[in-house]
C-alpha positions as a Markdown table, in Angstrom:
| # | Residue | x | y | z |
|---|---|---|---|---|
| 1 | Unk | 35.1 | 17.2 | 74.6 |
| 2 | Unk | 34.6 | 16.8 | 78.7 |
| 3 | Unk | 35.1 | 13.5 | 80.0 |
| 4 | Unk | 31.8 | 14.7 | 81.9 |
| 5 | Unk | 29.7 | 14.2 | 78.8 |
| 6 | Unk | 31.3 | 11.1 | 77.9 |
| 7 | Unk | 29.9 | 8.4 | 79.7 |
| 8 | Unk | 25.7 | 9.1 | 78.7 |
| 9 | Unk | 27.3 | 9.7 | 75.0 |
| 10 | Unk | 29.3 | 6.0 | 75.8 |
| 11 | Unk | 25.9 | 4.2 | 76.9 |
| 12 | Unk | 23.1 | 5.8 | 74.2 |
| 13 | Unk | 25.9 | 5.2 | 71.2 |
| 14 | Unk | 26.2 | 1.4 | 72.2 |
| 15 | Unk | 22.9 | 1.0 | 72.2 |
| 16 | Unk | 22.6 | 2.4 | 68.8 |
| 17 | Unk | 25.5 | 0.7 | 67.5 |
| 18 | Unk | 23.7 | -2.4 | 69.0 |
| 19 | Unk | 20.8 | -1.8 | 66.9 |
| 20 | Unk | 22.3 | -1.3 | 63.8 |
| 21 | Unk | 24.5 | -4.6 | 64.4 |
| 22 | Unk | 21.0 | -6.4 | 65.0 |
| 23 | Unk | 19.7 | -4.9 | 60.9 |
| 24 | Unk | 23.1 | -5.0 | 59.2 |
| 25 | Unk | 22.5 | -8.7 | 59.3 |
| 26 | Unk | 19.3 | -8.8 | 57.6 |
| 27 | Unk | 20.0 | -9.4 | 53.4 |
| 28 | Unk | 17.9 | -7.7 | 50.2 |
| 29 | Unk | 14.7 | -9.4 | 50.6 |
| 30 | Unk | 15.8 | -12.1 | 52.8 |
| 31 | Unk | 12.4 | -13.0 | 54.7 |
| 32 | Unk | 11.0 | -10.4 | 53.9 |
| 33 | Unk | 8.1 | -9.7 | 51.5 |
| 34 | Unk | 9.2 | -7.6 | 48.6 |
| 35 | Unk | 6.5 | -5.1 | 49.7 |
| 36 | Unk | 8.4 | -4.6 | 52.9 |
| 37 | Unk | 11.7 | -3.8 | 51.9 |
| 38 | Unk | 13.3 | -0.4 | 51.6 |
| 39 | Unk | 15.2 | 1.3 | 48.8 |
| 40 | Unk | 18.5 | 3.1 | 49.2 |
| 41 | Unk | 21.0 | 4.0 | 46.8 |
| 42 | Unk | 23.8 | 2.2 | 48.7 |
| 43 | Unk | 24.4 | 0.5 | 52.1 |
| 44 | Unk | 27.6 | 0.5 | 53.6 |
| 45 | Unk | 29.4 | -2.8 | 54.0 |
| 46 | Unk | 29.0 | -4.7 | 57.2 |
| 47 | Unk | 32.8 | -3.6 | 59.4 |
| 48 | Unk | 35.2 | -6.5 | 59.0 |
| 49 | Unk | 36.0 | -8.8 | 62.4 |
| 50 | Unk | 37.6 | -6.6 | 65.1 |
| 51 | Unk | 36.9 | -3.7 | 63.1 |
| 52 | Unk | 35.6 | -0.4 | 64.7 |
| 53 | Unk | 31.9 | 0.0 | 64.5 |
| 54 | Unk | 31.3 | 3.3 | 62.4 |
| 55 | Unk | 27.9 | 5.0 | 62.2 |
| 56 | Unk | 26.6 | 5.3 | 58.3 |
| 57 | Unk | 27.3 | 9.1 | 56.6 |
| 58 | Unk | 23.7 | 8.9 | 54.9 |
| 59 | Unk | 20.6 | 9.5 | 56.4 |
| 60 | Unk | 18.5 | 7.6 | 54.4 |
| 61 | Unk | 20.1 | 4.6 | 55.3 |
| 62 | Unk | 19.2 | 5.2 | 59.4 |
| 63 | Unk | 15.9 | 6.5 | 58.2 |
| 64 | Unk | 15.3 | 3.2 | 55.9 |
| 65 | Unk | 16.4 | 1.0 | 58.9 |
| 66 | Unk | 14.3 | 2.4 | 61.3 |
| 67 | Unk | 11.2 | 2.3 | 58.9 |
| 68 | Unk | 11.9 | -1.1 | 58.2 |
| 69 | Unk | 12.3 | -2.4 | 61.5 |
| 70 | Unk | 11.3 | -5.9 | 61.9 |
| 71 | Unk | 9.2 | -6.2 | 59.6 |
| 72 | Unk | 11.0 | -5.7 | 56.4 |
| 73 | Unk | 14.9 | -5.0 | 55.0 |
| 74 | Unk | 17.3 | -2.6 | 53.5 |
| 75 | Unk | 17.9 | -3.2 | 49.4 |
| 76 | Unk | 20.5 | -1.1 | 47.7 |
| 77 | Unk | 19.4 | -0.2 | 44.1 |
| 78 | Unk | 21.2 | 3.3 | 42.9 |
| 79 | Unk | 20.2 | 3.5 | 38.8 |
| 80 | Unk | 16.7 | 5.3 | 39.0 |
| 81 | Unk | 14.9 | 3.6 | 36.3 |
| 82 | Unk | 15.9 | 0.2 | 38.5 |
| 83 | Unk | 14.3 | 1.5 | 41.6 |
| 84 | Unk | 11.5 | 3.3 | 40.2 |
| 85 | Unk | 10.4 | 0.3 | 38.2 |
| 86 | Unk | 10.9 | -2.1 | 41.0 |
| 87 | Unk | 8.8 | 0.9 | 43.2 |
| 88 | Unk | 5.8 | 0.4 | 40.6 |
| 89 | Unk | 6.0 | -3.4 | 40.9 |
| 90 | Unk | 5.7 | -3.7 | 44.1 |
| 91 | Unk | 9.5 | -4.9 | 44.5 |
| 92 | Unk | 10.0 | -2.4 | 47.0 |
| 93 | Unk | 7.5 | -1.0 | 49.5 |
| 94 | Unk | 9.6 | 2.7 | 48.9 |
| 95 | Unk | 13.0 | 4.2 | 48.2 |
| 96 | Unk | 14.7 | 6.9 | 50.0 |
| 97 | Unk | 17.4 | 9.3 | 48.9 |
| 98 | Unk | 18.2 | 11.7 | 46.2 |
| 99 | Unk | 16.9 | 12.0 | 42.9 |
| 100 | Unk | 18.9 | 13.3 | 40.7 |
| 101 | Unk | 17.5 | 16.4 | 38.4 |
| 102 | Unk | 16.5 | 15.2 | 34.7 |
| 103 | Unk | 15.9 | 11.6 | 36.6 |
| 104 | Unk | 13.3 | 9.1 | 34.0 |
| 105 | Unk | 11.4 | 7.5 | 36.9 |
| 106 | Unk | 8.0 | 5.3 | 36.3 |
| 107 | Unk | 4.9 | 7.4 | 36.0 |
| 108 | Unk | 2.9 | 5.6 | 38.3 |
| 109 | Unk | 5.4 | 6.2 | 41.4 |
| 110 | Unk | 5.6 | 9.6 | 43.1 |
| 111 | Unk | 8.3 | 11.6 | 44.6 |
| 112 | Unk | 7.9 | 13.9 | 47.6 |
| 113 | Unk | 11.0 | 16.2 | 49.2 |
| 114 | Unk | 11.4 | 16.0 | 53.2 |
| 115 | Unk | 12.2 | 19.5 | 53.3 |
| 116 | Unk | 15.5 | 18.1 | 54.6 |
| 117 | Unk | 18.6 | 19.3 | 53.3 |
| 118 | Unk | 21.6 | 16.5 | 51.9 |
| 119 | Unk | 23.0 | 19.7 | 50.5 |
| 120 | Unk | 27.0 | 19.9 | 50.5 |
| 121 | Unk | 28.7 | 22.0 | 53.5 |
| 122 | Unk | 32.2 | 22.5 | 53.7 |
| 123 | Unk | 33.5 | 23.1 | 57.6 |
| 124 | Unk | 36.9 | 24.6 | 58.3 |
| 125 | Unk | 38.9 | 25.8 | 61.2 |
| 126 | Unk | 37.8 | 29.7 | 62.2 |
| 127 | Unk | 41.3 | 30.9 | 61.6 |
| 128 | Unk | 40.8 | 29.6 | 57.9 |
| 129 | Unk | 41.8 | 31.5 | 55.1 |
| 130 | Unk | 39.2 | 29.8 | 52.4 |
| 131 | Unk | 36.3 | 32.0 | 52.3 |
| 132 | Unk | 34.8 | 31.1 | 49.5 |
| 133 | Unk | 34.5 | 27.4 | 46.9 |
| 134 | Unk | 36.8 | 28.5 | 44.3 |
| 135 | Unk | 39.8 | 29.8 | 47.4 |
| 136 | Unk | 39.5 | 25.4 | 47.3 |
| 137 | Unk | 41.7 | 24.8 | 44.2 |
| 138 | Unk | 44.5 | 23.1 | 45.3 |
| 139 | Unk | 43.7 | 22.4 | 48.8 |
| 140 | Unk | 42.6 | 19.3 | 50.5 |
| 141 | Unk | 39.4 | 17.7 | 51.3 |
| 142 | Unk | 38.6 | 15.2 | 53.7 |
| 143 | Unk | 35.5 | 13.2 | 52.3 |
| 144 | Unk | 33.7 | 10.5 | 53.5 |
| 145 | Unk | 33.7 | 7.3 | 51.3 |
| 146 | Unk | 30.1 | 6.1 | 51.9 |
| 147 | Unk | 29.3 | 10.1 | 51.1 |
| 148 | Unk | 28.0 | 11.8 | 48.4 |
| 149 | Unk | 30.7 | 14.1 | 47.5 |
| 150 | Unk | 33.7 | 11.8 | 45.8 |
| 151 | Unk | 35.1 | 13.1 | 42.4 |
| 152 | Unk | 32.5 | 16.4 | 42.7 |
| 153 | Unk | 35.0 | 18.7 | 44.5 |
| 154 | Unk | 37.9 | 18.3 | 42.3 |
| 155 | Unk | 36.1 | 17.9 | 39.3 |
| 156 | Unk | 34.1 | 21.4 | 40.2 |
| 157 | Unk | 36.9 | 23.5 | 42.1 |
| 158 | Unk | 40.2 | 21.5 | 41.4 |
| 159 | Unk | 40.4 | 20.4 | 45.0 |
| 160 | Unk | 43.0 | 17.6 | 46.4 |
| 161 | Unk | 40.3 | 14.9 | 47.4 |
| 162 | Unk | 41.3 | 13.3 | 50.6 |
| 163 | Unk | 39.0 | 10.0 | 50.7 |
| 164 | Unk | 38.4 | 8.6 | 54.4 |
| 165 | Unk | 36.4 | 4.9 | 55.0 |
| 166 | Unk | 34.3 | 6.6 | 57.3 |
| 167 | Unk | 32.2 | 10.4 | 58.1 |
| 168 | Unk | 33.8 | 9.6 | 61.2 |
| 169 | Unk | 37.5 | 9.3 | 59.8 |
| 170 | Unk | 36.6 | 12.6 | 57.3 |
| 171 | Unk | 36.2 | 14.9 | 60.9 |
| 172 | Unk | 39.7 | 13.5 | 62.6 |
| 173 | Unk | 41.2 | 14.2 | 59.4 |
| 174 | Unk | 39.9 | 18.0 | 59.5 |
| 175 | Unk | 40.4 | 18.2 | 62.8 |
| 176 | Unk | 43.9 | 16.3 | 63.1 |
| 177 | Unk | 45.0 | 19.1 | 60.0 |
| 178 | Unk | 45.0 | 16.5 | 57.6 |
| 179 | Unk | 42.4 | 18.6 | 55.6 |
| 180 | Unk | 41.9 | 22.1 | 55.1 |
| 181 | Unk | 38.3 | 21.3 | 55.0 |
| 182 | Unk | 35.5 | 18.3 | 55.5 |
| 183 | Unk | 32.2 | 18.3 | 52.9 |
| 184 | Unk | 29.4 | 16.8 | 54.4 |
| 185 | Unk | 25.4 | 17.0 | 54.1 |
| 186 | Unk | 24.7 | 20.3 | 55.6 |
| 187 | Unk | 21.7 | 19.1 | 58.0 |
| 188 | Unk | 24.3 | 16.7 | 59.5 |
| 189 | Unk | 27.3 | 18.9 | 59.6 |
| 190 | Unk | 24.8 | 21.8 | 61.7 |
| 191 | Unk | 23.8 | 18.9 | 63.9 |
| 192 | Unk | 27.4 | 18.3 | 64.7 |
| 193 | Unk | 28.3 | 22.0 | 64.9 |
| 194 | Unk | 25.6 | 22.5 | 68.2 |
| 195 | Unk | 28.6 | 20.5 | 70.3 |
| 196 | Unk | 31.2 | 23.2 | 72.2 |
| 197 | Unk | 33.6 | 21.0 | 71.1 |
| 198 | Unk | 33.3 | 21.9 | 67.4 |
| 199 | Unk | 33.4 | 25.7 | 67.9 |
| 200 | Unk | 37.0 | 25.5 | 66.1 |
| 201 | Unk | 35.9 | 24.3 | 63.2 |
| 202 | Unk | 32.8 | 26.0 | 62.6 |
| 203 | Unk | 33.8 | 28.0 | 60.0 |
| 204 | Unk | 31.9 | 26.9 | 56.5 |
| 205 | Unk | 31.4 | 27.1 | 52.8 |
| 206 | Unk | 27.3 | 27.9 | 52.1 |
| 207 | Unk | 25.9 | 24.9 | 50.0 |
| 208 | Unk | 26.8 | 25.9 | 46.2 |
| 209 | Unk | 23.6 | 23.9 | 45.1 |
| 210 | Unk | 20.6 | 22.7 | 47.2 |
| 211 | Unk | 19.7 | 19.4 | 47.3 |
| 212 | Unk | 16.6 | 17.4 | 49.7 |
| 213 | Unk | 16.1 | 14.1 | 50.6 |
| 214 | Unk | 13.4 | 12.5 | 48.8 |
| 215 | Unk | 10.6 | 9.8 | 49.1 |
| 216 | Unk | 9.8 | 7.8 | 46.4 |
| 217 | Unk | 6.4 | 5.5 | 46.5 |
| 218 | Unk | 3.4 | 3.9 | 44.5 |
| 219 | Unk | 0.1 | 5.1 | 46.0 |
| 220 | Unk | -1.4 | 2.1 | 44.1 |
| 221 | Unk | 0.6 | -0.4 | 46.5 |
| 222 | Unk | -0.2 | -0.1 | 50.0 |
| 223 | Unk | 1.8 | -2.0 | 52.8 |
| 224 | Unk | 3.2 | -1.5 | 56.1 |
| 225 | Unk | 6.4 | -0.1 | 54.9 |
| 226 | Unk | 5.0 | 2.1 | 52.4 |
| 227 | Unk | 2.9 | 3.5 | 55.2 |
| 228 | Unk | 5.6 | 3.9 | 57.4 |
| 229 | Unk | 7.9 | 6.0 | 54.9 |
| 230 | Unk | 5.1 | 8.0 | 53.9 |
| 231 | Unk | 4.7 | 9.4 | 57.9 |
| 232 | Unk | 9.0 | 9.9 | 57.8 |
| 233 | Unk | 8.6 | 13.8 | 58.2 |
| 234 | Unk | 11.5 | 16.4 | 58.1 |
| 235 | Unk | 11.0 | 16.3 | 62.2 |
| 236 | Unk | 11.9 | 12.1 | 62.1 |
| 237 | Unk | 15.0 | 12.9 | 60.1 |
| 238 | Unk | 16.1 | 15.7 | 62.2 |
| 239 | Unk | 15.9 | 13.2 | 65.5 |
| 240 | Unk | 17.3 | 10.5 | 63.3 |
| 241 | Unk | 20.6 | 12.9 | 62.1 |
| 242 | Unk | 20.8 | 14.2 | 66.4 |
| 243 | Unk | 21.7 | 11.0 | 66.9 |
| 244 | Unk | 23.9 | 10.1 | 64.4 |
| 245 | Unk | 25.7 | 13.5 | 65.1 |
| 246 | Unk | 25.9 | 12.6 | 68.5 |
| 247 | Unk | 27.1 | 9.0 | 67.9 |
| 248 | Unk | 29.9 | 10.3 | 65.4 |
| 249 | Unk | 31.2 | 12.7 | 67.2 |
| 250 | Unk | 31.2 | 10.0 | 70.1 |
| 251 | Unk | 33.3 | 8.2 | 67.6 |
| 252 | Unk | 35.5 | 10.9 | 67.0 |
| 253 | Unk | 36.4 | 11.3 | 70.1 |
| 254 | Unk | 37.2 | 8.0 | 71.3 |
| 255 | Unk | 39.5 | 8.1 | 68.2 |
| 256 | Unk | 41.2 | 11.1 | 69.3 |
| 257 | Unk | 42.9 | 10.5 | 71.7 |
| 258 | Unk | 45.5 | 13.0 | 71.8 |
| 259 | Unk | 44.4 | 16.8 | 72.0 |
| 260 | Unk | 44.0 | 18.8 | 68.9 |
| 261 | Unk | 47.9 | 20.2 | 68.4 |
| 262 | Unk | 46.4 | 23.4 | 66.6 |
């Protein structure tokens, strides 16, 4: 990465950072009518004192901050008969995420995909010799902790899971040759890819299943926040994941701060 680019990336990902400081504060339902708060499946815990800020690895959880705003907060409830029941109460105003396939959820909530793709993509250095899933068995994986991906690639392809606190700490780890490879949600990981700087890892694995973010809310409830979620559109999310892309890779570089010795 040019020190050129550096400086705009340095002011638009503190102010970012700022805002997210400003919501991590806010607790499930604190102040907040229940109508108003947003459902995730997990929120990633607030960085310790002196700790470096890192940017969260789902998108859901940017997308629920931003609908939320002001006027309502961000609850973590991952079992799906929890959130879909509390959905159809009126406990939450709507829950973002994936649903997983065979999922029981309430009959009077409905789900709607985004058309945006949490699929998993594997990136790898262009002079790779992995070509395919299975050529994984045995080799390492950097994954995010706060991803989606823990316990999947070695239980499906025997790979050596390489667990990282952050998405953030996942990429120095593939690009530091820690890793032969990084899995990631594949509209994030294409983000990312559009920087010159990641040309020499733009090698990648094709998603081995297909998975979109979902919206889950009760047309009998309205609200503010229900309202809100209901206009989140795969065009949102993709502005949403440029900046996150943008303020990770930020991230990765500050961290990097010798050049890639490969």
């Amino acid at each position: 990465m040019n020190r050129g680019s550096a400086a705009p990336w340095g002011l638009r990902a503190g102010l970012a950072l700022c805002a997210a400081l400003g919501l991590a504060t806010l607790g499930p339902l604190a102040g907040a009518s229940a109508a108003e708060a947003v459902g995730v499946a997990r929120i990633p815990a607030a960085a310790a004192p002196g700790a470096k800020v890192r940017t969260p690895a789902r998108i859901e959880v940017l997308a629920g901050r931003d609908v939320a705003g002001s006027q309502g907060t961000l609850v973590a409830v991952e079992e799906p008969t929890r959130w879909s029941a509390m959905v159809a109460d009126g406990k939450l105003g709507g829950w973002l995420g994936v649903v997983a396939e065979g999922a029981s959820l309430d009959e009077s909530v409905r789900s709607v995909a985004l058309g945006y793709s949490v699929s998993p993509l594997a990136i790898l250095r262009t002079d790779t010799d992995i070509h395919d899933w299975r050529a994984l068995s045995g080799r390492t994986v950097c994954l995010a902790a706060d991803g989606r991906y823990v316990g999947e690639l070695a239980a499906r392809y025997g790979a050596i899971e390489q667990i990282y606190p952050s998405t953030t700490d996942a990429l120095l780890g593939v690009r530091t040759g820690l890793c032969d490879a990084m899995v990631h949600d594949q509209a994030f990981l294409e983000a990312l890819l559009a920087f010159p700087e990641w040309k020499k890892f733009s090698a990648r694995l094709e998603p081995y299943r297909k998975v979109d973010l979902m919206r889950v809310t009760a047309a009998a409830r309205p609200g503010a926040v229900r309202g809100l979620l209901e206009a989140t559109s795969p065009r949102h999310l993709a502005a949403l994941t440029a900046g996150q892309a943008r303020d990770i890779a930020f991230e990765v570089y500050l961290d990097q701060v010798v050049p890639d010795c490969h």
